[in-house]
C-alpha positions as CSV (number, residue, x, y, z in Angstrom):
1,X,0.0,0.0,0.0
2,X,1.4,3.3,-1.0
3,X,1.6,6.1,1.4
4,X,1.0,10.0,0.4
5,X,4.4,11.4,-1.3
6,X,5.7,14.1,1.1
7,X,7.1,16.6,-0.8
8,X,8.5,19.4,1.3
9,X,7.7,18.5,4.9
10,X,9.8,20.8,7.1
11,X,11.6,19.1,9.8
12,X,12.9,21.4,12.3
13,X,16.5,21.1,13.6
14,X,16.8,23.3,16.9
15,X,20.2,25.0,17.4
16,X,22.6,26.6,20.3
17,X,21.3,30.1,19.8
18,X,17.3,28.6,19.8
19,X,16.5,29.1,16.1
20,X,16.2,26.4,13.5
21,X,16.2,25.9,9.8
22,X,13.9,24.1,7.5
23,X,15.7,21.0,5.8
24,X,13.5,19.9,3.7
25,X,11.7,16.1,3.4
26,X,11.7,14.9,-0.5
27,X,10.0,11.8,-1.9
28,X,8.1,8.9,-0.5
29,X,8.1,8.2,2.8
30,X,8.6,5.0,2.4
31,X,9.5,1.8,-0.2
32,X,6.7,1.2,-3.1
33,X,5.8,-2.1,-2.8
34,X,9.2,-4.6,-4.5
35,X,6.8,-6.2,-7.5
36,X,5.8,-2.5,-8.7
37,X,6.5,-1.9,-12.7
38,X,9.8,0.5,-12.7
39,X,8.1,2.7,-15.6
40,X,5.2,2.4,-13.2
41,X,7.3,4.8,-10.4
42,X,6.4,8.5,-10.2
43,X,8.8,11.3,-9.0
44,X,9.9,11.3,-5.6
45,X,9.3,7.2,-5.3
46,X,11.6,4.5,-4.7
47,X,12.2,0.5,-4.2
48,X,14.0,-0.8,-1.5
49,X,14.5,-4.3,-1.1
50,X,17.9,-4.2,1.1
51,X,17.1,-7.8,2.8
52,X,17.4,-10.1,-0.6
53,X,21.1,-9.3,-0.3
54,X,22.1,-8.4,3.0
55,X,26.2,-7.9,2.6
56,X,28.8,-7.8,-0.3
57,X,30.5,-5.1,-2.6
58,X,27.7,-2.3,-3.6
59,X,27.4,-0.6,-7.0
60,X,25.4,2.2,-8.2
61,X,24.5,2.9,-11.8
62,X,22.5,6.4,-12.5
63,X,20.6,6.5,-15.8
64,X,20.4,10.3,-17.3
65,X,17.8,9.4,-20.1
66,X,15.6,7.4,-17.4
67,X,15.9,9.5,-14.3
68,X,16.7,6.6,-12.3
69,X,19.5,5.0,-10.4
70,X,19.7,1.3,-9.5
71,X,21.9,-0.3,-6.6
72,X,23.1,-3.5,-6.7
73,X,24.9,-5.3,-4.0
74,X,26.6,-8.7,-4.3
75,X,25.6,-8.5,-7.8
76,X,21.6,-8.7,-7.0
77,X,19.4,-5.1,-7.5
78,X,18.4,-4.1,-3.8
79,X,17.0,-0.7,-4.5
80,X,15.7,1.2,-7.6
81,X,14.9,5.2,-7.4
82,X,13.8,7.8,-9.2
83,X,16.1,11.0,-9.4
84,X,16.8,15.0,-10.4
85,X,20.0,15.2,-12.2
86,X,21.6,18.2,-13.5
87,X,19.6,20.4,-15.9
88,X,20.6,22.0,-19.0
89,X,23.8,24.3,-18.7
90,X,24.8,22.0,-15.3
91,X,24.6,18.2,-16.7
92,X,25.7,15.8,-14.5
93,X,29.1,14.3,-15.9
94,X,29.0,10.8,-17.0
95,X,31.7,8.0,-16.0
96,X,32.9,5.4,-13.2
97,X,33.4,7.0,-10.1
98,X,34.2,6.5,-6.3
99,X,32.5,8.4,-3.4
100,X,35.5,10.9,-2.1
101,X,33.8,11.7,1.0
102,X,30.3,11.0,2.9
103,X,28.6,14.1,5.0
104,X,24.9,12.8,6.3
105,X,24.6,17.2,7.3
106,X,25.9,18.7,4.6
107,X,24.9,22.4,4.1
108,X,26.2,24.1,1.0
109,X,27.2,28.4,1.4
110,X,26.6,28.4,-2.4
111,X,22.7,28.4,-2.3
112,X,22.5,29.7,0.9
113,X,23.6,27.4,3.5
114,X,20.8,25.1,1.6
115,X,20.6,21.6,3.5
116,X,21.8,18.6,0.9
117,X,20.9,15.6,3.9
118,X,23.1,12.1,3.3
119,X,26.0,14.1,1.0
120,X,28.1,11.5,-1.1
121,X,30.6,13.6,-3.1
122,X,31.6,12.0,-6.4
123,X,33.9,14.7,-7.5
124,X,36.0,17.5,-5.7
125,X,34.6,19.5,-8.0
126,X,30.6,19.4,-6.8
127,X,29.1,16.5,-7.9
128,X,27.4,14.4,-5.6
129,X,24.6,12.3,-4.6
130,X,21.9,13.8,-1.8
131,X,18.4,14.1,-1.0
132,X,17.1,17.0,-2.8
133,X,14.3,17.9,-4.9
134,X,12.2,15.7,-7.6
135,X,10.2,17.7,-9.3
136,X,9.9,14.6,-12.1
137,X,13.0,16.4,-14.5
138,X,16.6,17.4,-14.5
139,X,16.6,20.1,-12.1
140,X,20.1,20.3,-10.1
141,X,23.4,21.8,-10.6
142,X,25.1,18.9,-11.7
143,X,24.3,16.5,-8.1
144,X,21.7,13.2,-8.3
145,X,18.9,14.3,-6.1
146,X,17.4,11.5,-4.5
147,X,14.0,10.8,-2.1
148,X,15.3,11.4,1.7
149,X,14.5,8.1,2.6
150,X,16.2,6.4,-0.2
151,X,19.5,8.5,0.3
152,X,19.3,7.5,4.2
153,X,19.1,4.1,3.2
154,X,21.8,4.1,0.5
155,X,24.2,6.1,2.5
156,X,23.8,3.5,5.2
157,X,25.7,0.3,2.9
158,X,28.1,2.5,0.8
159,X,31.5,4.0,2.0
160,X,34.4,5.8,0.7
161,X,35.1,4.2,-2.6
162,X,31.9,2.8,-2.9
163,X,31.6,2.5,-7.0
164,X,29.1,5.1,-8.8
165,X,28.7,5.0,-12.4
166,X,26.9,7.2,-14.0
167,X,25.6,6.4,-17.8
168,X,23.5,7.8,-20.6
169,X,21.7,4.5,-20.6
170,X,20.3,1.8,-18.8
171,X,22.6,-1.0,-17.6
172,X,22.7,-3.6,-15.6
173,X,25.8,-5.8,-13.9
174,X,27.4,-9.2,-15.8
175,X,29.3,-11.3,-13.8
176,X,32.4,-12.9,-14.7
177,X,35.0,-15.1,-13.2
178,X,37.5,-12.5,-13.1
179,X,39.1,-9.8,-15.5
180,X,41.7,-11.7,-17.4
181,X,43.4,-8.6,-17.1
182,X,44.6,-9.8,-13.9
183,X,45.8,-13.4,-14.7
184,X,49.5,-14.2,-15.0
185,X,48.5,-16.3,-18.9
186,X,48.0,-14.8,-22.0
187,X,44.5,-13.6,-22.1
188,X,43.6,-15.0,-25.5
189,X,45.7,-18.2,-25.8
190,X,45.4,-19.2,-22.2
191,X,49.2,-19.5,-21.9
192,X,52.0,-18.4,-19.6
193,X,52.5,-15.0,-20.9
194,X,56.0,-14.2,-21.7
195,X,58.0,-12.8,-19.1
196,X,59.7,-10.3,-21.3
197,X,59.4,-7.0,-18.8
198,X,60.7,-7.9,-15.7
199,X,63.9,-6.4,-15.1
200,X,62.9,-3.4,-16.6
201,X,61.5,-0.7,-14.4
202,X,60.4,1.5,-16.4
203,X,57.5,-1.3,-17.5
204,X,55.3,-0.8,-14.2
205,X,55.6,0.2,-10.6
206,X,53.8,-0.9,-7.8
207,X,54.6,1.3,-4.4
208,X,51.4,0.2,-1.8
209,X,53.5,2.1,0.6
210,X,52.2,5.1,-0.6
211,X,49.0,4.6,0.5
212,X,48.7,1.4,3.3
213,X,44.8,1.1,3.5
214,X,41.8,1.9,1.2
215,X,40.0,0.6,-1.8
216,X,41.8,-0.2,-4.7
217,X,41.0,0.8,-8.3
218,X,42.6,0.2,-11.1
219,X,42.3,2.7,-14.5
220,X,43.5,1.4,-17.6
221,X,43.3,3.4,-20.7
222,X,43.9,2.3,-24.4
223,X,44.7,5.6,-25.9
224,X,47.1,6.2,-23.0
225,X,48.6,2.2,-23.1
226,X,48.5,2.8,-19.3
227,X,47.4,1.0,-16.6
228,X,47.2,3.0,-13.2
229,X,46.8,2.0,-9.5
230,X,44.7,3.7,-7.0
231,X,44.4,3.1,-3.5
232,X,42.1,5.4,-1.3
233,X,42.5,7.6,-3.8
234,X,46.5,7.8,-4.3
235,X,48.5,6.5,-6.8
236,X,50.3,3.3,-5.9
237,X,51.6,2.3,-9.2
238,X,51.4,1.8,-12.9
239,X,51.7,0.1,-16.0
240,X,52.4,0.1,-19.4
241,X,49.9,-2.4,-21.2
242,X,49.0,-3.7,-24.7
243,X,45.8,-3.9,-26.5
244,X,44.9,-6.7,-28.5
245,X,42.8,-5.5,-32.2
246,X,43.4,-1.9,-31.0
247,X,41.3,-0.4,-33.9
248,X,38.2,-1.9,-32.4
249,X,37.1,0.6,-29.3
250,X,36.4,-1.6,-26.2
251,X,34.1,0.9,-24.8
252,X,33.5,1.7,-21.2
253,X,33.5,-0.7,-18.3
254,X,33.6,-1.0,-14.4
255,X,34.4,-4.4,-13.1
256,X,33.9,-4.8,-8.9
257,X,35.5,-7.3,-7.2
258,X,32.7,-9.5,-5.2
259,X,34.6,-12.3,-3.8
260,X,37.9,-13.0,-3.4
261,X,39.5,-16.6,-3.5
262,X,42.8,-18.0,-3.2
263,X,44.5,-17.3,-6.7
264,X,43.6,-14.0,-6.1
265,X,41.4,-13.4,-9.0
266,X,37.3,-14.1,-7.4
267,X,34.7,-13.3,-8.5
268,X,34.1,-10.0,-10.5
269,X,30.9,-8.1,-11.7
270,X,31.1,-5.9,-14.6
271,X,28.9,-2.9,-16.0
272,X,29.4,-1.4,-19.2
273,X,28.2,2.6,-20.0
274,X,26.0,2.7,-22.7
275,X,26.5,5.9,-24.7
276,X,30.5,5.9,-24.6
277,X,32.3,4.9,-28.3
278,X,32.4,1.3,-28.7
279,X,29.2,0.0,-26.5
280,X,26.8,-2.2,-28.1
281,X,24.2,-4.4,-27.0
282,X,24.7,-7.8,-25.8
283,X,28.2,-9.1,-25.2
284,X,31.0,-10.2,-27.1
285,X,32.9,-13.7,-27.0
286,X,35.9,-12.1,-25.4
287,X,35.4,-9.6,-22.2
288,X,36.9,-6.2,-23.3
289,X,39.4,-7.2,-20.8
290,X,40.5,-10.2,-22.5
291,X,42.0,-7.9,-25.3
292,X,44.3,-6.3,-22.6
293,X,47.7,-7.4,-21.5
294,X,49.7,-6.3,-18.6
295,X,53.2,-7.7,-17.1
296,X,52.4,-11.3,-15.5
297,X,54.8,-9.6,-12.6
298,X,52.2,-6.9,-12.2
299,X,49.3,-9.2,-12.0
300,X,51.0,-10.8,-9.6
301,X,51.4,-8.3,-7.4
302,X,48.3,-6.4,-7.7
303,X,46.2,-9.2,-6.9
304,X,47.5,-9.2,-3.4
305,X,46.5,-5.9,-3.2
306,X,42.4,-6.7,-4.2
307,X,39.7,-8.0,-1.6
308,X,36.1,-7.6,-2.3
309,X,35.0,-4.0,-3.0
310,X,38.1,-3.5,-5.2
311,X,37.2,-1.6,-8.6
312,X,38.8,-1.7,-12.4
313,X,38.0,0.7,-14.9
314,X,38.4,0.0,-18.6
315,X,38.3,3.0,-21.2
316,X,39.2,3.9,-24.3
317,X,39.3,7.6,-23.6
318,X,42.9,9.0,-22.3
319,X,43.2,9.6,-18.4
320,X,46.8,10.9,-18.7
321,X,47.3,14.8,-18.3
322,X,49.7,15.3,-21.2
323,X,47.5,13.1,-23.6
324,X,45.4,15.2,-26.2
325,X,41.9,14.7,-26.8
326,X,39.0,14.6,-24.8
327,X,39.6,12.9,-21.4
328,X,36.6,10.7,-19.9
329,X,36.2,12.7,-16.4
330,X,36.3,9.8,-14.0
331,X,38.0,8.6,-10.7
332,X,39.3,11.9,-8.9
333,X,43.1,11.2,-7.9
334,X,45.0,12.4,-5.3
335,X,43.8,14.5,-2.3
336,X,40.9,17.2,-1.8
337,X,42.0,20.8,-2.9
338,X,42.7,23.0,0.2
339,X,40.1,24.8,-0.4
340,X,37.6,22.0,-0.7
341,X,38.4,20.6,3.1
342,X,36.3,23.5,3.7
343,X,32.9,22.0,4.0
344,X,31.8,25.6,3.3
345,X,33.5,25.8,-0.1
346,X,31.9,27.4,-3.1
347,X,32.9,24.2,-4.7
348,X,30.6,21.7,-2.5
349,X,27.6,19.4,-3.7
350,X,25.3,21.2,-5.2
């Protein structure tokens, strides 16, 4: 049974000084029943469905065209919402990204010390996900407004480096036994791939020094023949790698590590981006990572370095600085901007 939407119920937060300001209450109060039609959901509802899958990695996909985002955990869809992203003139970037930060309070001094309630920031730049308004359209500055229930309930399972990708398209997780990118055998033949870089240190680096604890991504980009490590956000290492039929685009894909096991590959889920060069329907005989090759010694070592959560991003477009062309905005690397530590920055969620 569906309760009334409540748009715009003030809740009153009291403060030292004795006044208060409105934060505002978007969306349903509550989950539409799990068995309702998808197309079937009206601004401001959601599905939540948390219990079918109770732990494991967690992986959100926002659809622009659709107005919607879906969460999987473990693989399995647990929620499904409907949501405001950013209108004409502030459209929400599209890529594979990892939340930065989490602020359940956030209050932005850009619109007026404007509550954004469960802030997940995607980018140091402004882009995050929060409860904000639904008015059934893109409507924000470039964040993914979501009901205030749903957001509670999502911030609740994800944490720094939780995976967000954000498509022009609906998508949907494929599993896989594990990105052959990361086996020590030659991802086409199936044999020991020659050992032909070791010794040679300008072939990849691997420095989990740098960065002791956090979740792991790896990047690796065609047009840069790179592949680079990220741990909590810092770069632990690299890789130069080669690409097998290099005139065929591979497209865009996230692969998130679900289980582990002891040859260090698990189990992976992958989801591809519709709407970036390269994507097609269906899937191909080879997974785009079995076209990709990378120093048995570096496989090696990286997959002591992966546990469930763990996140690898394959793209065609260039992630390196000095590269030309247009570079797919994705991961953020490195450390917040000074100015951005600031939670009152004219750069926060918006």
């Amino acid at each position: 049974m569906h309760l009334p939407i409540a748009y715009f119920v003030i809740v009153l937060l009291s403060l030292s000084g004795g006044a208060a300001i409105a934060t505002p209450f978007w969306g349903a109060t509550e989950s539409a029943p799990a068995d309702t039609p998808l197309e079937q959901l009206v601004p401001g509802e959601f599905i939540w469905e948390a219990d079918v899958e109770p732990a494991g990695p967690v992986v959100v996909v926002v659809s622009l065209p659709e107005q919607m985002a879906y969460v999987y955990r473990n693989g399995v869809r647990v929620g499904v919402s409907t949501v405001s992203t950013g209108k004409p003139g502030h459209g929400t970037p599209t890529g594979v990204f990892t939340i930065l930060n989490k602020d359940k309070d956030h209050r932005s001094s850009t619109y007026g010390n404007a509550p954004m309630p469960y802030s997940e920031r995607l980018t140091w730049g402004g882009v995050a996900l929060h409860a904000g308004g639904l008015p059934g359209y893109p409507s924000s500055h470039g964040c993914v407004h979501l009901p205030s229930v749903f957001a509670q309930r999502l911030f609740g399972i994800t944490h720094k480096g939780t995976t967000v990708v954000i498509a022009d398209g609906a998508t949907a997780p494929r599993d896989l036994v594990h990105p052959p990118l990361l086996a020590p055998v030659d991802a086409i033949t199936g044999s020991v791939t020659p050992d032909e870089h070791l010794g040679f240190a300008q072939e990849w680096r691997l420095e989990p020094e740098k960065s002791p604890s956090g979740p792991v991504t790896l990047v690796v980009s065609t047009a840069d023949k790179r592949a680079i490590v990220l741990r909590d956000g810092v770069e632990i290492g690299r890789a130069k790698i080669r690409v097998h039929r290099g005139d065929v685009p591979l497209g865009t894909h996230a692969y998130t590590m679900l289980e582990s096991s002891a040859s260090g590959h698990g189990r992976w889920s992958a989801v591809g981006l519709p709407g970036r060069g390269g994507e097609h329907a269906g899937t191909t005989a080879i997974e785009p990572l079995a076209r990709v090759d990378a120093p048995p010694a570096f496989g090696d070592a990286l997959a002591g370095l992966l546990g469930p959560g763990s996140t690898v991003l394959l793209t065609d477009a260039p992630v390196l600085e000095h590269t030309t062309g247009p570079r797919l905005d994705v991961i953020a690397t490195g450390p917040a901007p000074v100015e951005d530590l600031n939670p009152l920055s004219p750069r926060a969620p918006q």
